[in-house]
Structures are given as structure tokens and as C-alpha cells.
NUTORFI-764507 format. One record per residue (C-alpha): x, z, y; residue number from 1; residue in one letter. Coordinates in nm, 2 decimals, padded with zeros to 4 digits, always signed. Example, Ala and Ser with C-alpha at 12.3 -4.5 7.8 and 13.67 -1.06 7.14 Angstrom:
residues 2
+01.23  +00.78  -00.45  1  A;
+01.37  +00.71  -00.11  2  S;
//
This chain:
residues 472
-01.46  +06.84  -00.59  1  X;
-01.36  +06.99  -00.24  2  X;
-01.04  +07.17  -00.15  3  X;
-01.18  +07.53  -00.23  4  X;
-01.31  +07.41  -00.56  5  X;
-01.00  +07.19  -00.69  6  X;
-00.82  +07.55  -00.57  7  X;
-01.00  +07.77  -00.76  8  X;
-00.97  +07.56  -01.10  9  X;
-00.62  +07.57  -01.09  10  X;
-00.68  +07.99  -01.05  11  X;
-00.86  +07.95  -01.36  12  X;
-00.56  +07.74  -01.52  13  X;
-00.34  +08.00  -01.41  14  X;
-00.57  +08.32  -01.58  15  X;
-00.61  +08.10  -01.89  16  X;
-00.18  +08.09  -01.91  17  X;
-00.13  +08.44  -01.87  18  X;
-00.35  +08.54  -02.12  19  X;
-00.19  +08.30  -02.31  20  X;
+00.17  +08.47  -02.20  21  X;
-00.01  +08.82  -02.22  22  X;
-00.11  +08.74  -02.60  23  X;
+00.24  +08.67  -02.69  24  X;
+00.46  +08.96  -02.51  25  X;
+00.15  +09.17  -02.74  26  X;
+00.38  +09.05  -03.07  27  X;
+00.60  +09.39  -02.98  28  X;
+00.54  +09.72  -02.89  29  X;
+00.85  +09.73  -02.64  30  X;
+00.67  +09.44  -02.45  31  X;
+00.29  +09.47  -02.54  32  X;
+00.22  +09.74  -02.22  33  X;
+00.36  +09.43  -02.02  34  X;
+00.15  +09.20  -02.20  35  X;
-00.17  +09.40  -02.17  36  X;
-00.12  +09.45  -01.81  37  X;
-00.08  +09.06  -01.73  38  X;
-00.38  +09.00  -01.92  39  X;
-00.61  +09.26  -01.68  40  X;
-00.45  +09.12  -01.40  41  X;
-00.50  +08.78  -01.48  42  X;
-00.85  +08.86  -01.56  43  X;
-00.88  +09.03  -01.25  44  X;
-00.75  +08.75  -01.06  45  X;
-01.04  +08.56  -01.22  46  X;
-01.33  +08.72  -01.18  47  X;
-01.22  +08.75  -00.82  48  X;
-01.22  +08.37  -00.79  49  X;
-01.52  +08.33  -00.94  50  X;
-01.71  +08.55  -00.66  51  X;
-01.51  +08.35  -00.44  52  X;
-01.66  +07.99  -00.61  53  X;
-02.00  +08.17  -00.59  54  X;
-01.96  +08.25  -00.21  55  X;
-01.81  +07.91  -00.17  56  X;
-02.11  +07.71  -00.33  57  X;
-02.39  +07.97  -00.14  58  X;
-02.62  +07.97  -00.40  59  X;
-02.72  +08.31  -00.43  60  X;
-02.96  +08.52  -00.25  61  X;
-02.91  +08.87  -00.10  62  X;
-03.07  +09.01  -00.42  63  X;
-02.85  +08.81  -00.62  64  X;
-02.51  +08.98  -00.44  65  X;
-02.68  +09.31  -00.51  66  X;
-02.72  +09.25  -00.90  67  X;
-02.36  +09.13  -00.87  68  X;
-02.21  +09.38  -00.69  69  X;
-02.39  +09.67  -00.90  70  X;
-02.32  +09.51  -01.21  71  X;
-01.96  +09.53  -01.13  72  X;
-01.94  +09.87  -00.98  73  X;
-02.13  +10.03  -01.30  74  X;
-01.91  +09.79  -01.52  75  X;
-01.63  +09.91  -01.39  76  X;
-01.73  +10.29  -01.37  77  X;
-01.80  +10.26  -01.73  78  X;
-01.49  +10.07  -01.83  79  X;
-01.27  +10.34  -01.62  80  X;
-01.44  +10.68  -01.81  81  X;
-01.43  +10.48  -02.16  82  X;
-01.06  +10.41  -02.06  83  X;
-01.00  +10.78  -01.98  84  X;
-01.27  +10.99  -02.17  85  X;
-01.33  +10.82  -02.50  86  X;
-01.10  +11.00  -02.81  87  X;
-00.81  +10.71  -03.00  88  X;
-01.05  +10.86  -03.34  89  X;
-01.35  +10.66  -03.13  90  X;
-01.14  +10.37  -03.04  91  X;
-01.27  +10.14  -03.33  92  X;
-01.63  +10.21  -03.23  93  X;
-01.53  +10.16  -02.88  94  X;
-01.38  +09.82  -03.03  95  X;
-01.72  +09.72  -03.16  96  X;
-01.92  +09.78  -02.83  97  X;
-01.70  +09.55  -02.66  98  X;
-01.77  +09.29  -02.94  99  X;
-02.11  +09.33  -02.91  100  X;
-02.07  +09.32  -02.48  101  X;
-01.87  +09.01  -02.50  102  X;
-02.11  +08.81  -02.77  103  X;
-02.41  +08.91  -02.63  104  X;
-02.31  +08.79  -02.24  105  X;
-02.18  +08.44  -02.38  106  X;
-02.53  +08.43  -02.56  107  X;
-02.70  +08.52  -02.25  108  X;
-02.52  +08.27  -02.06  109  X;
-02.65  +08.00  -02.28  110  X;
-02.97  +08.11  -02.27  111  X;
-03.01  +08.13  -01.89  112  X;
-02.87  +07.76  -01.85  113  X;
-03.12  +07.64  -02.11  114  X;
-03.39  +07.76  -01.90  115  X;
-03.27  +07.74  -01.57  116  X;
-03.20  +07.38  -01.66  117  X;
-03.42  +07.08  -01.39  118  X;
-03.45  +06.89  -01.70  119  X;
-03.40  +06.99  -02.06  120  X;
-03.50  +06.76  -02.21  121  X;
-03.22  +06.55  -02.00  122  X;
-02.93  +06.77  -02.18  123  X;
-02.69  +06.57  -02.41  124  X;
-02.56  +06.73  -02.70  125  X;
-02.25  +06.80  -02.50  126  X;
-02.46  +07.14  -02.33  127  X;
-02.72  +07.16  -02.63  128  X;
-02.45  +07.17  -02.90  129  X;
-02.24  +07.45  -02.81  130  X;
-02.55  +07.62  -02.61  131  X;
-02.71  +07.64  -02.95  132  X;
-02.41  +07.73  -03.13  133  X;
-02.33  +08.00  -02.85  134  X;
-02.66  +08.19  -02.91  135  X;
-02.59  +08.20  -03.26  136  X;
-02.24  +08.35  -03.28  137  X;
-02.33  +08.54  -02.96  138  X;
-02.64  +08.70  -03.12  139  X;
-02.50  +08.76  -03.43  140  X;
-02.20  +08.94  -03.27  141  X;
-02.41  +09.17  -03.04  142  X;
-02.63  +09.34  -03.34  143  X;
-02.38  +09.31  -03.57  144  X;
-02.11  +09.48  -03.37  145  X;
-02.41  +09.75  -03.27  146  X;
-02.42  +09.84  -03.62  147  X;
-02.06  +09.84  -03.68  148  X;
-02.02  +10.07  -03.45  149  X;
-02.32  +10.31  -03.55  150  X;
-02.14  +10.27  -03.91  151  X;
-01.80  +10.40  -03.76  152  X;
-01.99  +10.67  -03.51  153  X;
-02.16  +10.78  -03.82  154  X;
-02.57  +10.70  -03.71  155  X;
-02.54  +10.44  -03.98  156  X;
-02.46  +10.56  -04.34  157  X;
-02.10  +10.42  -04.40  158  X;
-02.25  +10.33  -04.77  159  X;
-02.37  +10.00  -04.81  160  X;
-02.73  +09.97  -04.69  161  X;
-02.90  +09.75  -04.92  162  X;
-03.32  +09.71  -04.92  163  X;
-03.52  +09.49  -05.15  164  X;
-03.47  +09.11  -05.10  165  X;
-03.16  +09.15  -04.87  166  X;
-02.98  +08.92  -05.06  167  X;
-03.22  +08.66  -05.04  168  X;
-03.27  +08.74  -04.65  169  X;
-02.91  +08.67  -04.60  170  X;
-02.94  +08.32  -04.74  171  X;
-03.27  +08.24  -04.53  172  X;
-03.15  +08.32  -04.23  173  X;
-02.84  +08.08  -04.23  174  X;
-03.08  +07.83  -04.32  175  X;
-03.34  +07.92  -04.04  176  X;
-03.07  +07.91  -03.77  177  X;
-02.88  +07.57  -03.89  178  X;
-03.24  +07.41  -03.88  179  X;
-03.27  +07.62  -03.53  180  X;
-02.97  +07.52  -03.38  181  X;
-03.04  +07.12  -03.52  182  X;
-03.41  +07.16  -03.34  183  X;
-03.29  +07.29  -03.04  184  X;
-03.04  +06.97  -03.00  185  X;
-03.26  +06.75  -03.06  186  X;
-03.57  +06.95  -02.83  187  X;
-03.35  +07.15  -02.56  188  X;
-03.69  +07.20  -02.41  189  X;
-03.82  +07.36  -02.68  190  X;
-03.88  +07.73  -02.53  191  X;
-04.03  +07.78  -02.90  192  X;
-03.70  +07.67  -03.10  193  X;
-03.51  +07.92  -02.84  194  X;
-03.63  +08.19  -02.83  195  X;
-03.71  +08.17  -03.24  196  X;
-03.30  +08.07  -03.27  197  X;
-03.23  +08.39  -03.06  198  X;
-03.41  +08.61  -03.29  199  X;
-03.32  +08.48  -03.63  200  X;
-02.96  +08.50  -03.49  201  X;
-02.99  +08.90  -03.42  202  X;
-03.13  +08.92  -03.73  203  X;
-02.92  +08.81  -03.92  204  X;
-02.66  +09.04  -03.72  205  X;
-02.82  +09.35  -03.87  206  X;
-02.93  +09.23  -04.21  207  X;
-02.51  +09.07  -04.20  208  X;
-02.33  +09.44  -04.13  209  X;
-02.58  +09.70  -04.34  210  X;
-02.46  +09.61  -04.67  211  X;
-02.10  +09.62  -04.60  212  X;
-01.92  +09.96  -04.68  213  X;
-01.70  +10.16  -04.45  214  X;
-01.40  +10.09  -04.71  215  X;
-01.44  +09.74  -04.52  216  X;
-01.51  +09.79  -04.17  217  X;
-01.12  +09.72  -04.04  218  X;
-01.19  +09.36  -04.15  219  X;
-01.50  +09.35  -03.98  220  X;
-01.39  +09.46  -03.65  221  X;
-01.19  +09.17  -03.70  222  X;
-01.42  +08.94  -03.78  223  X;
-01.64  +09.03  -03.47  224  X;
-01.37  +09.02  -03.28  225  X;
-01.31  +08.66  -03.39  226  X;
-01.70  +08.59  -03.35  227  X;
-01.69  +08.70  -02.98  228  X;
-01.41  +08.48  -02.89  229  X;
-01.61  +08.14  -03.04  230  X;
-01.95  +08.26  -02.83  231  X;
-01.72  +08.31  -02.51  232  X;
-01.55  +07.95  -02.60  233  X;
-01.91  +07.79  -02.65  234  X;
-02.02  +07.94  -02.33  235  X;
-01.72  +07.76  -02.15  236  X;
-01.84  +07.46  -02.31  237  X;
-02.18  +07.48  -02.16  238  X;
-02.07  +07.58  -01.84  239  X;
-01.73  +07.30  -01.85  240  X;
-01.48  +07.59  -01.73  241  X;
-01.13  +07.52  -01.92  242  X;
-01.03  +07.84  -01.88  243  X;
-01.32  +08.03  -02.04  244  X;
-01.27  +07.79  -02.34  245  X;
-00.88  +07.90  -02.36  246  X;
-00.98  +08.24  -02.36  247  X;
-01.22  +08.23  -02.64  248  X;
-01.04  +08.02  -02.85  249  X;
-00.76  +08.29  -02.82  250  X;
-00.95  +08.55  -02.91  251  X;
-01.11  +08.34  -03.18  252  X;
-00.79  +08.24  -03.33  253  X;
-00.61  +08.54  -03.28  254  X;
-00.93  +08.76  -03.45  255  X;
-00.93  +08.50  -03.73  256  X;
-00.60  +08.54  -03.80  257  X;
-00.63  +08.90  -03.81  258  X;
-00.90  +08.87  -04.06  259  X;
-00.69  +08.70  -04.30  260  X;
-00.44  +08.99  -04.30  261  X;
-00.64  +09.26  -04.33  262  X;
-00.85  +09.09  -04.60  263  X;
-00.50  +09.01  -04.81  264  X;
-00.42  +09.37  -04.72  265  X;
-00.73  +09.51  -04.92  266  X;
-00.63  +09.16  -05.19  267  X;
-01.03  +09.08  -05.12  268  X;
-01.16  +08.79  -04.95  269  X;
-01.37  +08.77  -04.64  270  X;
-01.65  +08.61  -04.82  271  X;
-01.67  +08.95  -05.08  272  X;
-01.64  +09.11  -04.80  273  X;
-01.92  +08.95  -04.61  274  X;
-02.15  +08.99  -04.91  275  X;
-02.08  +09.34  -04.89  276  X;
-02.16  +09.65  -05.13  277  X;
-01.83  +09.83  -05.14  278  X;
-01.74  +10.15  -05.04  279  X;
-01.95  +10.47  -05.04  280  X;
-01.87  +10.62  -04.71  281  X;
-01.62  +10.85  -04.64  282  X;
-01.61  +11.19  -04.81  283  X;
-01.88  +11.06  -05.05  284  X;
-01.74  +11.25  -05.34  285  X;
-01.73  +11.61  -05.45  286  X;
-01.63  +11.91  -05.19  287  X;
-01.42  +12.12  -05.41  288  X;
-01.20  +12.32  -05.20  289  X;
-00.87  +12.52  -05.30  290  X;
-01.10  +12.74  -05.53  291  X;
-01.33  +12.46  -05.72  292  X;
-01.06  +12.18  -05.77  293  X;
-01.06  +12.07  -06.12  294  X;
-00.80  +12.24  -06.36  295  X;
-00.55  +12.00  -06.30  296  X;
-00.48  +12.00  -05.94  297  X;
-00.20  +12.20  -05.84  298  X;
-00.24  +12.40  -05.49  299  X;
+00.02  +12.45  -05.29  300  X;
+00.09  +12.66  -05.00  301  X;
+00.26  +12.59  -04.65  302  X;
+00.58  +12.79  -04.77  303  X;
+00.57  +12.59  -05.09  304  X;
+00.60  +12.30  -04.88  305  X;
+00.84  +12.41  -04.62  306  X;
+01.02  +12.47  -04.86  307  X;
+01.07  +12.09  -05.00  308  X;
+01.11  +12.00  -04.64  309  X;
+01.37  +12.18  -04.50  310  X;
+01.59  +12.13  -04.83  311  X;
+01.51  +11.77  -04.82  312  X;
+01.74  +11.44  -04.75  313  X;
+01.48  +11.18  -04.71  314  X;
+01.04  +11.25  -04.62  315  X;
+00.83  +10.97  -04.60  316  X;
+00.48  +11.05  -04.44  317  X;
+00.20  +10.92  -04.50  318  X;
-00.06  +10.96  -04.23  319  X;
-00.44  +10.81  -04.27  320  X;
-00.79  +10.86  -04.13  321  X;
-00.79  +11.21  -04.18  322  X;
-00.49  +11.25  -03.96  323  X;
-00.72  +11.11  -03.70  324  X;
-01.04  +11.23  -03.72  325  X;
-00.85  +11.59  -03.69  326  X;
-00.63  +11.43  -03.40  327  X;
-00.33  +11.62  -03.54  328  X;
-00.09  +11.31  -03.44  329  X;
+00.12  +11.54  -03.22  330  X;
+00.14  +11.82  -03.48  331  X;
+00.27  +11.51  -03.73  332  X;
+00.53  +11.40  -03.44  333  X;
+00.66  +11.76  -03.35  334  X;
+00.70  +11.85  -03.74  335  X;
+00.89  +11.48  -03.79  336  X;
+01.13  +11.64  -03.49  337  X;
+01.18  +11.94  -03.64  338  X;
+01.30  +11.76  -03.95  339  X;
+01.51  +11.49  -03.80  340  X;
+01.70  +11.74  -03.59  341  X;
+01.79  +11.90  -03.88  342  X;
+01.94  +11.58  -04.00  343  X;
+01.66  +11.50  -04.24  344  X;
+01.55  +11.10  -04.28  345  X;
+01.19  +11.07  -04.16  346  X;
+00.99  +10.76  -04.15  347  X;
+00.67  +10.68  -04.16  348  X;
+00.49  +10.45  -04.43  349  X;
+00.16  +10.24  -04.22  350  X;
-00.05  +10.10  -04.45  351  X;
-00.25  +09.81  -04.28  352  X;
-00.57  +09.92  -04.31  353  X;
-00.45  +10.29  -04.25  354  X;
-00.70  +10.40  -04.00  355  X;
-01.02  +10.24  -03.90  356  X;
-00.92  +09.96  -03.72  357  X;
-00.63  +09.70  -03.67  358  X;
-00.29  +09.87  -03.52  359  X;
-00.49  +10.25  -03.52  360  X;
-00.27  +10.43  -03.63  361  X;
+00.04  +10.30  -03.48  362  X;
-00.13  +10.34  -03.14  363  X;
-00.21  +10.71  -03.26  364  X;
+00.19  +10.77  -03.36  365  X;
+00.27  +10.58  -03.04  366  X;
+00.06  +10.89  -02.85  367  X;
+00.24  +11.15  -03.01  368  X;
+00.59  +10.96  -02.88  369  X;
+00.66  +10.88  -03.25  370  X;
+00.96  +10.62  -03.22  371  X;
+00.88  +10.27  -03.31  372  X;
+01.16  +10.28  -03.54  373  X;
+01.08  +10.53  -03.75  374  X;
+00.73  +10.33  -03.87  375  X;
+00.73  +10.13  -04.16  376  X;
+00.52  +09.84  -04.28  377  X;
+00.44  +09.86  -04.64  378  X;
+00.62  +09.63  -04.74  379  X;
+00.94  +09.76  -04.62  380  X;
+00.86  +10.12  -04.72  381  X;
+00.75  +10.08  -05.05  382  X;
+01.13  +10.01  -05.23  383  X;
+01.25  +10.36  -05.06  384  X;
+00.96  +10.54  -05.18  385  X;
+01.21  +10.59  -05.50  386  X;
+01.46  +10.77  -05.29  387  X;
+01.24  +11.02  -05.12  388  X;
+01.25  +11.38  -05.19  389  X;
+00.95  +11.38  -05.09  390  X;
+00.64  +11.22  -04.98  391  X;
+00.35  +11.40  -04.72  392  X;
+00.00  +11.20  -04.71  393  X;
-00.20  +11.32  -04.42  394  X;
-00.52  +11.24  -04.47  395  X;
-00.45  +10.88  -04.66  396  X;
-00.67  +10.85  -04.97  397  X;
-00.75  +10.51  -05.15  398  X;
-00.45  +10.33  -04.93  399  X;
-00.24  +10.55  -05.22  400  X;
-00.46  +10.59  -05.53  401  X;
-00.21  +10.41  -05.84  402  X;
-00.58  +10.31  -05.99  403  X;
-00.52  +09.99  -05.75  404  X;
-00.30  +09.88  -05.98  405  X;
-00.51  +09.85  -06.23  406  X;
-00.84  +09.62  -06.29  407  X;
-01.22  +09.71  -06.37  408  X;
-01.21  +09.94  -06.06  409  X;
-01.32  +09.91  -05.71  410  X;
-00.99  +09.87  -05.55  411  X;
-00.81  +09.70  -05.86  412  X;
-00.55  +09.48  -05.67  413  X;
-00.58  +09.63  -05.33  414  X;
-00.20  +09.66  -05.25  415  X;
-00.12  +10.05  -05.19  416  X;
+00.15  +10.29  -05.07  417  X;
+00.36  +10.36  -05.39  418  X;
+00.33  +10.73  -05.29  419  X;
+00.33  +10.84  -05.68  420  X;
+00.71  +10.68  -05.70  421  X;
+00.87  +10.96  -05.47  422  X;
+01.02  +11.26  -05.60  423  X;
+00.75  +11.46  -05.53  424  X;
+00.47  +11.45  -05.35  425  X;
+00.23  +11.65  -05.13  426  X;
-00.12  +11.55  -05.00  427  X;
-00.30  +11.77  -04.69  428  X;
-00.64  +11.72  -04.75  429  X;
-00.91  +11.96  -04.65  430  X;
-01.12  +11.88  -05.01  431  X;
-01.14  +11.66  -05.34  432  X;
-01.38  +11.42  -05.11  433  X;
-01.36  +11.03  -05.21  434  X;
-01.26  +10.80  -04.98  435  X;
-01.43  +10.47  -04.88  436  X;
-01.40  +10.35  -05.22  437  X;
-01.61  +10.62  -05.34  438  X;
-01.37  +10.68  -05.67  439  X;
-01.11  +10.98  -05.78  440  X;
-00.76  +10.93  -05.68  441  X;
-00.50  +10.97  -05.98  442  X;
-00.21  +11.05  -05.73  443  X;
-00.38  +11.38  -05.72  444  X;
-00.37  +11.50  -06.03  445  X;
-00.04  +11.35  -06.05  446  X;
+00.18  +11.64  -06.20  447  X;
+00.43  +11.64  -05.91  448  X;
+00.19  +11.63  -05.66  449  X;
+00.07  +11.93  -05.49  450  X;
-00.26  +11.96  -05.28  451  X;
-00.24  +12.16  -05.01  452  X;
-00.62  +12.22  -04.90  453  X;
-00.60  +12.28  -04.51  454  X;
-00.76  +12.08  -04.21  455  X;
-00.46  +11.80  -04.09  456  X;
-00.41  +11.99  -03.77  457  X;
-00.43  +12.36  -03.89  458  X;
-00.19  +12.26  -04.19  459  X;
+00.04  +12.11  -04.02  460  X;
+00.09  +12.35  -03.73  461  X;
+00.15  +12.55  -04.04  462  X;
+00.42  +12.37  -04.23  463  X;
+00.59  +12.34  -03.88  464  X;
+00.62  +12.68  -03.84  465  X;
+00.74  +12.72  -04.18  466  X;
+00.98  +12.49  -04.16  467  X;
+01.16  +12.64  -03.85  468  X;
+01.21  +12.96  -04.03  469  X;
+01.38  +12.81  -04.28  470  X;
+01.58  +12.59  -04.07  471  X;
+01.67  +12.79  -03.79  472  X;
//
């Protein structure tokens, strides 16, 4: 290895340790900007070096820089208006793109050194191993992540997609690409046992996803996340760059991980979650506005509720999806103001799969300049729920449905809010709509729970205004 070489490794080294730093200052919000910022510039860093090793070892053609240089320019156009343009209610699908982005280039990396190999048939299982293994995760990520992501968008019913023999499908294909992946080890020449692994493997990604519900996605954002990292660490096996394999195994671990959590958080495993069929889509129930709710749901108004505000000691809110999809964060954070400058105790309860990803909703709170401490983990908020005067879900429906608590239902066990234990309790919800789970939620027709039917953003613009009459 020459002086420019042994140089750039060490570049490498150095990327691979600040994402490793970058990962860790990520464990709290008042150092995760830093954290995020080390990581791009670390991975900045690299990719610079690697043009600079590419220069170095002049092995690529004019056309070659062009395909190089374009690919970077569009790249980073694209990555720049995403960053700008694309909504925080689009971030999970935005999420699921770059899952599919990142396992679909380690897949194609594998590919082209299979092919572009001298001798194939001369690869130990050293390249052919992880190559193999690469395609599969990587393939398996990209259409599985597509359709995670036409799930979220809404061009893929969020209900579980289940066809004739689907079960059975899912079991075959394992089995095709383990015998696949064992062929192509044994016969890295084998165009045949390639190209065949390759498709089984993007395959299975679509037939893996479709019959998974929406109630689920959050753990499978995860769980692509944590395929994507294993593809990028396979590719740095069969292309023996250290720094590629720290990488990936980060991601990897740190997607795992995540996994876990959000799996415990719903109290299912990933394996029931992998075989799918829960969840109905969102809003899969009935559309009874304020006039067709059943007999006993009591309506509420926005002075009915300004009222319980402004005389209140402590409010708990309760935001979920709906407070995103109507991106009414703001009018959440200015009515939380209003209330704390009148001395009231605000907080708000996050449960942690509130949202549709990982983190969502804190991100959105975080937009709105909600303070850090003033967001609770469920665990921590759910002993104060008792001492509330009252509790204000936004948009949050089987995260606080007391049918989790007990069994023969689809959520039985999921841990919840324990919304229906404050003093009283109001719920802005533009309709009766189910949520993922597809069932009724008992808080509703709780006695002391009002509904007030009204868009997030419109209602609470409208309980803020309230409010401030009563409070100025």
C-alpha cells in the first residue's frame, strides 16, 4: 500500500469514529444537532476521499467521471429539496426511500463485483459469502422499504394485503434464497444462481411488507433500517473497507435495537409482526361526525373546553398522528404557552409509537419550540395522569384505547397512555374513524370524556382563542 493509499485508510478510520461519536452525542436532544452534523461531515470527508482513492488508482475513464460527477450533483440536488421541501408528516416515507437507497446500492455493489470479477470462480467464500448475503438483505430492503413507503404515502392500502397462497410464498422464498445464496458460494460464476438470488430476494421484499398493517409500520421502518445497515456492512466485506463495515454494523445494531423497543412498546414481537395481518388502515372505521356519533358520545364545544383549561392546575396533552397529518404542532405549542403563562402545569405525554415513525413526534414538538422538558415518556407520565384536571388527545387513538388492557382484542397488552385516569378528559378528533387497529376506542364513550369534532389545526386555533378570553 503507497503513501496516498495508507493515507486515505486512515480518512476512513477517522469517518468510521465520528460516526461512531456522532451516534452517541444523538442519545440527547441538547447534543443530537451536534451529533448529526459530525456524522454529515464525517461522511462528507469520506466520500471526498474516496474520489480522491479513485483519482489516485486512475482507473476510470472520462465517461466514468461523468456518471460520477452527475450522480453526485443529482444526488445531492435531490437530498437538498427533500431536506428543504419535503413536510415532517412525510418524513417516515422519506425514511423508507432512504432504506430502500441505501440496501439497494450495497446490493448493487455486490452484484457489480461478482461480475466484474477476472475469475469467479477463483472467489473464496471470504467475497462470495457476504456478496451473496449482501444481495439478499440489500434486495429485500429496496422493495420492501418501496412498499413501506407506498403504505405510509397512502398508494398502498395501509390494511394488510393478503392474496391466496401468501403464506406459503413467504416460506418458499427463504428457502429459495438460503439454497441461492449456498449455490452462489459454492458457483460464484454462476450468472444463473445470481441473477435468480437477486430476484427471489425482491420478491420476497414485496410479498414480506403487504401483509403487514399500518398499526405496525413504526417497527418496520425500524427493521429496514436495521436491514440496510447489514447490506452496507456486507458490501464492506466484499469490497475489505473497515470503515464501510463500521458504518453498517452501526446502523445495523442501532436499527435492531430500535426494533426491540418499539416492538415491546406495541408488547408484540417482531416475528407477529413480520407475519403480519394487523391493523386496518387508518380511519378504517365509521365517519360519524358531531351529528351521527352514537348516543353515547358527548360533544363538546371550544368554550366547553376553554373553559376546563383556563381554570385548570395541571393539562397533560396528548398529541398523535392526527396532530400531524393536520401539521397543527405550532397551534399545540402556542396553546401550551398560553396555559403555562398563566401558571398552569403543561406537559406532554409521548407515547412511543405516537406518530409514524421512531422519535416523530418529538421532532414535530421540537419544530413548534416545545421545551424538551415539558415531554414525557410514558412511563414517567402515566402515574401523574391521576392528578390532571385534565387530559387533551390530539389526534392519538389506539395509543389510549383502555381495551389494551384487556385480552381477546387486537391490542390486548399493548402498553397505552392511561388517558381514562385523569379528571377529565377531552379528545379533538375530526370523526369516530378507527385507528390502525381497526377497533372502537372505550375512552370515548368514557362518561368524562368529551369529543370535540374539529380538524387538529382549526380546533385548536380555536380553544386558543378561547382560552385567552378567559384568561386575559
Amino acid at each position: 500500500m503507497d503513501n496516498v493509499s495508507n493515507a486515505i485508510h486512515y480518512i476512513f478510520l477517522a469517518a468510521a469514529a465520528c460516526f461512531v461519536i456522532g451516534l452517541h452525542l444523538m442519545n440527547h436532544p441538547r447534543t443530537a444537532r451536534r451529533g448529526n452534523t459530525l456524522s454529515a461531515g464525517a461522511m462528507a470527508v469520506a466520500i471526498a476521499a474516496t474520489v480522491w482513492l479513485v483519482a489516485h488508482q486512475g482507473a476510470i475513464t472520462t465517461t466514468g467521471w461523468l456518471v460520477l460527477a452527475s450522480g453526485g450533483l443529482i444526488g445531492g440536488a435531490l437530498g437538498l429539496y427533500m431536506a428543504r421541501e419535503v413536510k415532517m408528516t412525510a418524513m417516515p416515507q422519506l425514511v423508507s426511500l432512504f432504506n430502500a437507497v441505501g440496501g439497494g446500492a450495497a446490493a448493487l455493489i455486490a452484484v457489480n463485483d461478482l461480475l466484474q470479477a477476472g475469475d469467479p470462480a477463483a472467489l473464496g467464500a471470504r467475497v462470495s459469502l457476504p456478496g451473496a448475503l449482501d444481495i439478499v438483505i440489500g434486495a429485500v430492503t429496496f422493495t420492501g422499504s418501496l412498499v413501506a413507503a407506498g403504505k405510509l404515502q397512502g398508494l398502498i392500502s395501509g390494511a394488510p394485503v393478503v392474496f391466496p397462497g401468501a403464506r406459503l410464498l413467504n416460506v418458499v422464498l427463504p428457502v429459495s434464497f438460503v439454497a441461492g445464496t449456498v449455490w452462489l458460494v459454492l458457483a460464484p460464476d454462476s450468472r444463473f444462481a445470481l441473477y435468480g438470488l437477486l430476484l427471489v430476494a425482491l420478491l420476497f421484499g414485496v410479498t414480506m411488507v403487504l401483509p403487514i398493517g399500518g398499526a405496525d409500520m413504526p417497527v418496520v421502518i425500524a427493521l429496514l433500517n436495521a436491514f440496510t445497515g447489514s447490506a452496507v456492512a456486507m458490501a464492506g466485506f466484499v469490497l475489505d473497507e473497515t470503515a464501510l463495515i463500521i458504518a453498517g454494523m452501526l446502523v445495523s445494531s442501532s436499527g435492531g435495537i430500535l426494533t426491540k423497543l418499539m416492538a415491546d412498546a406495541m408488547n408484540r414481537s417482531i416475528a407477529n409482526i413480520v407475519i403480519g395481518g394487523f391493523g386496518t388502515g387508518d380511519g378504517g372505521g365509521a365517519d360519524a361526525g358531531p351529528g351521527g356519533a352514537p348516543a353515547q358520545v358527548r360533544p363538546v364545544s371550544a368554550d366547553d373546553v376553554a373553559i376546563q383549561l383556563a381554570y385548570a392546575s395541571k393539562v397533560i396533552f396528548v398529541p398523535g398522528y392526527g396532530l400531524a397529518a393536520a401539521q397543527a404542532q405550532h397551534e399545540l405549542g402556542d396553546l401550551a404557552k398560553l396555559l403555562t403563562d398563566h401558571g398552569i402545569d403543561v406537559s406532554y405525554a409521548v407515547h412511543p409509537v405516537a406518530g409514524r415513525m421512531p422519535g416523530h413526534m418529538n421532532v414535530l414538538l421540537a419544530e413548534a419550540n416545545v421545551p424538551y422538558t415539558q415531554l414525557k415518556e410514558m412511563d414517567d407520565v402515566n402515574p401523574q395522569f391521576a392528578q390532571a384536571d385534565v387530559a387533551l388527545v390530539v389526534g392519538a387513538n389506539d395509543v389510549t384505547n383502555p381495551m389494551a388492557r384487556r385480552s381477546g382484542n387486537a391490542i390486548s397488552g399493548m402498553p397505552i397512555l392511561d388517558v381514562d385516569k385523569a379528571k377529565s378528559v377531552v379528545v379533538i378528533k375530526r370523526s369516530m374513524g378507527h385507528g390502525y387497529a381497526g377497533i372502537d376506542n372505550e375512552l370515548y364513550t368514557d362518561p368524562k370524556t368529551g369529543m370535540f369534532f374539529s380538524d387538529a389545526k382549526k380546533g385548536l386555533s380555536e380553544l386558543k382563542s378561547a382560552v385567552a378570553e378567559f384568561v386575559s
